[in-house]
MARVEXDO-24900 format. One record per residue (C-alpha): residue number from 1; residue in one letter; chain; x, y, z. Coordinates in nm, 3 decimals. Layout:
<nodes>
{NUM; 'A'; 'A'; {X; Y; Z}}
...
</nodes>
This chain:
<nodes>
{1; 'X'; 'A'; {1.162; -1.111; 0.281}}
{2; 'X'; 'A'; {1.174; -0.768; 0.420}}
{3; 'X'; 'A'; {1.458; -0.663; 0.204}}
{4; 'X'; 'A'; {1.304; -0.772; -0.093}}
{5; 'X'; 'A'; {1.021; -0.472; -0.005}}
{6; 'X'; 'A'; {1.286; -0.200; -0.045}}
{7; 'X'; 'A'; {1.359; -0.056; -0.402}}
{8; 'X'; 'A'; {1.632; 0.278; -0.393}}
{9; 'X'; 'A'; {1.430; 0.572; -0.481}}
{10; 'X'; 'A'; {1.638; 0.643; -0.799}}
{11; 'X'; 'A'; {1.408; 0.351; -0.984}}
{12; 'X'; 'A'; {1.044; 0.591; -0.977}}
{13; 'X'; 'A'; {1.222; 0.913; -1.057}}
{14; 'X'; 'A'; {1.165; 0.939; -1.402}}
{15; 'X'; 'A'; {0.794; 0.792; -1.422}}
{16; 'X'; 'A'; {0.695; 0.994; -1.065}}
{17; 'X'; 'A'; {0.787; 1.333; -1.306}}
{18; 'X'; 'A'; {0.611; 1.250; -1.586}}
{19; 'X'; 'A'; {0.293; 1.169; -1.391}}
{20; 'X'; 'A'; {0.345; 1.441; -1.151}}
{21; 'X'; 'A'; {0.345; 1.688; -1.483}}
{22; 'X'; 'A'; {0.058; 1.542; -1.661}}
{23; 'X'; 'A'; {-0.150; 1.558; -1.323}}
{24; 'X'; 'A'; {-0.069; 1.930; -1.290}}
{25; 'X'; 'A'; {-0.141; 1.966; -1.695}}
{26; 'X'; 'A'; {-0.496; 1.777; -1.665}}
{27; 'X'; 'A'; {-0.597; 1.969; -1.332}}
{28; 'X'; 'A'; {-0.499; 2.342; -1.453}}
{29; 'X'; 'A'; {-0.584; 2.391; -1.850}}
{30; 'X'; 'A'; {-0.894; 2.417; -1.853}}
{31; 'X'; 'A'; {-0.833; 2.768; -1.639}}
{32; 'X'; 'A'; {-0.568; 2.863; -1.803}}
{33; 'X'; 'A'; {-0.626; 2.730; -2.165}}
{34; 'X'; 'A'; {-0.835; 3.042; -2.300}}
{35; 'X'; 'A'; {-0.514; 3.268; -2.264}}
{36; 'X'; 'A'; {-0.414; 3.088; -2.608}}
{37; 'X'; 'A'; {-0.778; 3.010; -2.697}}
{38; 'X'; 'A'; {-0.747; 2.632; -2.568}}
{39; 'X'; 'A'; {-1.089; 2.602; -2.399}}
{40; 'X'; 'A'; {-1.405; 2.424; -2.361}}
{41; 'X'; 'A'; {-1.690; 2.664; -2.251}}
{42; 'X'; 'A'; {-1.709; 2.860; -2.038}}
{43; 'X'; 'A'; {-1.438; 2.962; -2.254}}
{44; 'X'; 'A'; {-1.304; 3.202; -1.936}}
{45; 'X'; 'A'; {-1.010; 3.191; -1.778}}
{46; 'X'; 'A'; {-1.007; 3.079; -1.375}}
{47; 'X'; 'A'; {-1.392; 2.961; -1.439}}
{48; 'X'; 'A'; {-1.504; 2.691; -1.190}}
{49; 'X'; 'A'; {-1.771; 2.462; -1.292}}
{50; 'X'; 'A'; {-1.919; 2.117; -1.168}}
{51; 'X'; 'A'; {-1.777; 1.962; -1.428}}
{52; 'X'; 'A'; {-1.453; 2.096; -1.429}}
{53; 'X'; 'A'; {-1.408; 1.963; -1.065}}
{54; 'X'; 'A'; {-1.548; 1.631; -1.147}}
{55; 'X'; 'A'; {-1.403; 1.573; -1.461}}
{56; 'X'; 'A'; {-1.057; 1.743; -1.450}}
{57; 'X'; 'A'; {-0.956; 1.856; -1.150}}
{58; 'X'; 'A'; {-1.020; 1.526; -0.918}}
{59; 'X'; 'A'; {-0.830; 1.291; -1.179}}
{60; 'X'; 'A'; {-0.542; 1.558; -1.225}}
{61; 'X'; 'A'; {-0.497; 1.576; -0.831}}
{62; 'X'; 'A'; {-0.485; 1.197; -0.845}}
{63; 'X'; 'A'; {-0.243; 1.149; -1.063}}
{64; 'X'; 'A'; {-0.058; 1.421; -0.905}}
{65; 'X'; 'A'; {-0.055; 1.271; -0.537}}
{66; 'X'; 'A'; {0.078; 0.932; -0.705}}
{67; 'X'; 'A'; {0.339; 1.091; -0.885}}
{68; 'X'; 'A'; {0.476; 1.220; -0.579}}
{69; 'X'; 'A'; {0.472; 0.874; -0.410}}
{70; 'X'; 'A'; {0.586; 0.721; -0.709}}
{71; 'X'; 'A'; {0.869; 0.945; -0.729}}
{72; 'X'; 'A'; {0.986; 0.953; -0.342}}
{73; 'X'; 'A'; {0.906; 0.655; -0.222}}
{74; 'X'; 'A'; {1.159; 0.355; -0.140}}
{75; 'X'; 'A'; {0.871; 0.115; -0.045}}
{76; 'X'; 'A'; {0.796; -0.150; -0.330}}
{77; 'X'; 'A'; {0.441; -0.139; -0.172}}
{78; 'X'; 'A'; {0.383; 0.210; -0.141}}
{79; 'X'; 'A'; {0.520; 0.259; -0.450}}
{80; 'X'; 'A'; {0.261; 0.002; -0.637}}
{81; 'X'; 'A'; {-0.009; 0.190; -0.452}}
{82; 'X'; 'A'; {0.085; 0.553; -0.627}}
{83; 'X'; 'A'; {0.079; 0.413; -0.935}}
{84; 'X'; 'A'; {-0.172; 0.236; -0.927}}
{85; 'X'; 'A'; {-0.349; 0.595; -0.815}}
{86; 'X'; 'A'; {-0.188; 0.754; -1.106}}
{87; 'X'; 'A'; {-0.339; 0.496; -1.351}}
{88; 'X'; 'A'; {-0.731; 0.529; -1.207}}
{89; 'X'; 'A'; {-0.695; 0.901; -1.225}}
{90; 'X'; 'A'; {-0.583; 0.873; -1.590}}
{91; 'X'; 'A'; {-0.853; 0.590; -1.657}}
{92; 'X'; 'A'; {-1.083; 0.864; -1.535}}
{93; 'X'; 'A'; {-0.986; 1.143; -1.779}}
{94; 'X'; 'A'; {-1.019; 0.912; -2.021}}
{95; 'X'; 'A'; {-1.375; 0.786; -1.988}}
{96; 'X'; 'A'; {-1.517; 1.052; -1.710}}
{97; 'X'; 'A'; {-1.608; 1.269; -2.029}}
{98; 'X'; 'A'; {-1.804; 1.030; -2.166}}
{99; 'X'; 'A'; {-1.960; 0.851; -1.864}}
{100; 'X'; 'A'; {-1.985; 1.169; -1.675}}
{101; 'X'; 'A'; {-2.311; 1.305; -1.848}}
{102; 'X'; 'A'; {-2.492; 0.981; -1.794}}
{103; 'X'; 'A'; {-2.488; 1.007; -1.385}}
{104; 'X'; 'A'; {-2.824; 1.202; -1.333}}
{105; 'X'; 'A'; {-2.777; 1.472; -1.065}}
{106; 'X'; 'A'; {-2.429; 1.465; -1.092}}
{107; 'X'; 'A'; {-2.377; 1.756; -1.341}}
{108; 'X'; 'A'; {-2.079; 1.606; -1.467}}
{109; 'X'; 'A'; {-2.084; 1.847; -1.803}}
{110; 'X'; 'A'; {-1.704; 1.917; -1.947}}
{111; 'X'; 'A'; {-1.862; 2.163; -2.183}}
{112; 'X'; 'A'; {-1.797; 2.190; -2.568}}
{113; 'X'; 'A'; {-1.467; 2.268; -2.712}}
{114; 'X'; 'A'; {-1.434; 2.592; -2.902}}
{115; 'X'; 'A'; {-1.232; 2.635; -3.197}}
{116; 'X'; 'A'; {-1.248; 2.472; -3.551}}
{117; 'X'; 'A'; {-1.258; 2.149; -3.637}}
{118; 'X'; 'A'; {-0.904; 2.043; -3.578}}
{119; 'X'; 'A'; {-0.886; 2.275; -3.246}}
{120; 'X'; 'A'; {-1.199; 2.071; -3.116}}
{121; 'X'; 'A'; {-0.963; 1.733; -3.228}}
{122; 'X'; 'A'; {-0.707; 1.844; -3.050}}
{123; 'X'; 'A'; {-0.882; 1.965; -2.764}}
{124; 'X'; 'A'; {-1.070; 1.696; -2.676}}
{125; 'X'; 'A'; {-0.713; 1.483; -2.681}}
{126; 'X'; 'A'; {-0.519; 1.733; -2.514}}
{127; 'X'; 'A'; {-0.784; 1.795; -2.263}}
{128; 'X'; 'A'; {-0.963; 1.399; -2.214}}
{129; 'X'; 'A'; {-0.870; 1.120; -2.409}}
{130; 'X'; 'A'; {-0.514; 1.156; -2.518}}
{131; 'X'; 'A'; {-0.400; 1.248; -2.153}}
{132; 'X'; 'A'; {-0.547; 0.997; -1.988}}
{133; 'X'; 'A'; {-0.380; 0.752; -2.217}}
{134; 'X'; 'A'; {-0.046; 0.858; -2.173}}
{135; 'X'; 'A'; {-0.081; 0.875; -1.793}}
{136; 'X'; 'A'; {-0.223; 0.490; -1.831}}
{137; 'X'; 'A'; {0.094; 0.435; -1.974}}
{138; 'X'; 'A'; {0.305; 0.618; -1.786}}
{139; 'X'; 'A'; {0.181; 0.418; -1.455}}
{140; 'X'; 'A'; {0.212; 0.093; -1.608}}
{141; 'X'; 'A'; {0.523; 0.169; -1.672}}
{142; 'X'; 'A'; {0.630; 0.253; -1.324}}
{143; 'X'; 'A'; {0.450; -0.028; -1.194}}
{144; 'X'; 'A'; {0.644; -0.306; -1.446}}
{145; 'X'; 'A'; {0.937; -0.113; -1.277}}
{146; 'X'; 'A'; {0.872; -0.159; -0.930}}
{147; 'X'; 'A'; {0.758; -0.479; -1.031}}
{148; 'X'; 'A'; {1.053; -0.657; -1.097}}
{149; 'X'; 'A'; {1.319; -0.779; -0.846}}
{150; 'X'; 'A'; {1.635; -0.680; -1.032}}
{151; 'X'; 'A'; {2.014; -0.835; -0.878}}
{152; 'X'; 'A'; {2.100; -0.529; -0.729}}
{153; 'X'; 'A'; {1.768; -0.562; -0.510}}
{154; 'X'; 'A'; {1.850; -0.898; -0.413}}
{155; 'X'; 'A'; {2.212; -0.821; -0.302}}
{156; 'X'; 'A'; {2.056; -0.573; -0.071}}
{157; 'X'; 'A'; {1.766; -0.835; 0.119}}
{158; 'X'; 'A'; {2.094; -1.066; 0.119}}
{159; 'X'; 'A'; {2.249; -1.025; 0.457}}
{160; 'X'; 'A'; {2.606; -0.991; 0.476}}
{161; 'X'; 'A'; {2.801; -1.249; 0.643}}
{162; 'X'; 'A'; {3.005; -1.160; 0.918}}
{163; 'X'; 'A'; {3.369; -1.099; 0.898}}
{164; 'X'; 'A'; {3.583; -1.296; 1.124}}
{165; 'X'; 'A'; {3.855; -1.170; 1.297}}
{166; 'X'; 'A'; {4.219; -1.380; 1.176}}
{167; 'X'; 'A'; {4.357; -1.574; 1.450}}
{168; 'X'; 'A'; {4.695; -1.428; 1.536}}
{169; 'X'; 'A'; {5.019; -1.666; 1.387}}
{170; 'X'; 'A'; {5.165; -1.842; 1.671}}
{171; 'X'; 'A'; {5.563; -1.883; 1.648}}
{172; 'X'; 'A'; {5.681; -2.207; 1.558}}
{173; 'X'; 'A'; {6.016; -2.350; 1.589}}
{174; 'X'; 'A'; {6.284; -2.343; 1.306}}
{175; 'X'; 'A'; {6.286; -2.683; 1.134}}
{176; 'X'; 'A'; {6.631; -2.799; 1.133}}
{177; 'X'; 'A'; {6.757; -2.944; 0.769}}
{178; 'X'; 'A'; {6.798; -3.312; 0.783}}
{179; 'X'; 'A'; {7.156; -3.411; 0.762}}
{180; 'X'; 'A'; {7.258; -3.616; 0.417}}
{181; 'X'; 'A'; {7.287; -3.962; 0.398}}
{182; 'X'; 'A'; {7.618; -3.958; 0.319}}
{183; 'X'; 'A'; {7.723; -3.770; 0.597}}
{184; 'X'; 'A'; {7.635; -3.976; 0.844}}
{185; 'X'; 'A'; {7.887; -4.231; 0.939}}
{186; 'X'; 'A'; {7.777; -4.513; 1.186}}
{187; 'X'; 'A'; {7.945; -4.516; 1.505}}
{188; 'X'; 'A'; {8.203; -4.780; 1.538}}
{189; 'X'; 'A'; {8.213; -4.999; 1.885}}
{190; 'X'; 'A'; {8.515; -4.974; 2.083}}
{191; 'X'; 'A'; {8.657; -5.318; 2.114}}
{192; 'X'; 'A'; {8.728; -5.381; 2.477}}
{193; 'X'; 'A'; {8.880; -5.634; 2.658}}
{194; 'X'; 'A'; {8.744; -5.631; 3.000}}
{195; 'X'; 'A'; {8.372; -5.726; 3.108}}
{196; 'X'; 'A'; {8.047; -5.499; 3.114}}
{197; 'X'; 'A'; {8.071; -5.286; 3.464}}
{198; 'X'; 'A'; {7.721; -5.237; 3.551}}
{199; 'X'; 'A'; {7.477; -5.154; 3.337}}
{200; 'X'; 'A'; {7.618; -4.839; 3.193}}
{201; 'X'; 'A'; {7.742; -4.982; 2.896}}
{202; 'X'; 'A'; {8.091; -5.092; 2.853}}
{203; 'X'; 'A'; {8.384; -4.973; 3.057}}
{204; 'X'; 'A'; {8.744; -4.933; 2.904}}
{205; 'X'; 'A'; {8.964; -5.151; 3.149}}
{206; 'X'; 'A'; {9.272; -5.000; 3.323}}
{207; 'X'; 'A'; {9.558; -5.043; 3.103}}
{208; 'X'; 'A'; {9.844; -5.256; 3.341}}
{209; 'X'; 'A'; {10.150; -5.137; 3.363}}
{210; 'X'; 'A'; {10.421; -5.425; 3.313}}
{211; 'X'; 'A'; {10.743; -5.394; 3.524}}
{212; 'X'; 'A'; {11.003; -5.355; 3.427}}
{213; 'X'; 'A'; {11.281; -5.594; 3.544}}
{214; 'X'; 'A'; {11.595; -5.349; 3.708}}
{215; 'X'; 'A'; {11.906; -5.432; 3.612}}
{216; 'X'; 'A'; {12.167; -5.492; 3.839}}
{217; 'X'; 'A'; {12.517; -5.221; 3.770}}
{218; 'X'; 'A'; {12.771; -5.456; 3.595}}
{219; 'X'; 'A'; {13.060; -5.529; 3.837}}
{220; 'X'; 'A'; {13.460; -5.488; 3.673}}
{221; 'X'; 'A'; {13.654; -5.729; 3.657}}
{222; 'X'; 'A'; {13.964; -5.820; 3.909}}
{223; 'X'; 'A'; {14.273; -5.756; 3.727}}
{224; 'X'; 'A'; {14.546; -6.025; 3.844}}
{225; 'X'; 'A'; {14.774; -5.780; 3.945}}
{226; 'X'; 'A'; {14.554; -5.687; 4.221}}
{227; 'X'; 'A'; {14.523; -6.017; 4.369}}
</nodes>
């Protein structure tokens, strides 16, 4: 669940930019607008009023600070919480010019715009109205952003499963081929003659030697002469 809280801080670049710019535009032209005749009275540059403060200054620092979250942060959170600052400062520079007056004591006065009539148009959207739209917009945007759990954040809340180490090969003996059929001739029994001696199988018996008769040496005859 924790992982699922962590966004990279690539996704709020481009909206924490914007905001941060439109802050810093909402907070400083009304000092600096009279250079080009831009201005609601006191139509001086660097003049502080009440309702300068109230009116322009607060939301612009607003929107500034949750730019800067918006834009660095990696918490999903954190992130919701900047732009959700960003949006209620814009909110406020769009109606704080109109509810403003209405607070009794307050002195919430923006002053009028100077100019003709399209320089008054213009000035009350560049100043007021249209800003704080567009920095409405711009936070909503960031927060649909940091809304949505994309598949690259969930591969990074899923934890990584755990390599195992390979068990080492063990050495095995060489198979031997098996012999052909054909090839193997049955052993044929000896045939014996003589009995079983023991029980070690059968013994070969002694082969007997037959005598042989001698023959007696052939005596010669007695010639008659002799006798």
């Amino acid at each position: 669940m924790n992982g699922m809280l962590r966004v990279p801080r690539s996704r709020g670049v481009l909206s924490g930019v914007l905001l941060v710019l439109l802050g810093a535009w909402g907070a400083l032209v009304p000092f600096v607008g009279p250079y080009f005749h831009y201005a609601y009275t006191p139509d001086h540059a660097w003049t502080y009023t009440t309702g300068r403060f109230w009116l322009e200054v607060l939301p612009g620092a607003a929107t500034v600070l949750g730019g800067l979250i918006v834009l660095i942060s990696a918490s999903r959170p954190l992130a919701h919480f900047g732009a959700w600052l960003a949006a209620l400062g814009g909110a406020w520079f769009a109606l704080g010019s109109v509810i403003g007056p209405t607070w009794s004591g307050m002195n919430m006065n923006p002053g009028t715009p100077v100019g003709g009539s399209v320089t008054r148009a213009l000035e009350q959207i560049g100043f007021f109205t249209g800003l704080g739209v567009v920095i409405v917009l711009v936070a909503g945007m960031a927060l649909g952003r940091f809304s949505v759990i994309g598949v690259r954040d969930a591969r990074l809340a899923t934890p990584a499963e755990p390599v195992t180490p390979a068990e080492p090969a063990t050495a095995t003996e060489p198979v031997r081929p098996a012999m052909p059929a054909e090839s193997v001739r049955p052993a044929t029994p000896a045939t014996t003659t003589g009995a079983p001696a023991g029980t070690g199988g059968w013994r070969l018996p002694h082969r007997r030697r037959e005598a042989t008769a001698t023959a007696e040496p052939a005596t010669e005859p007695v010639s008659p002469s002799k006798m």
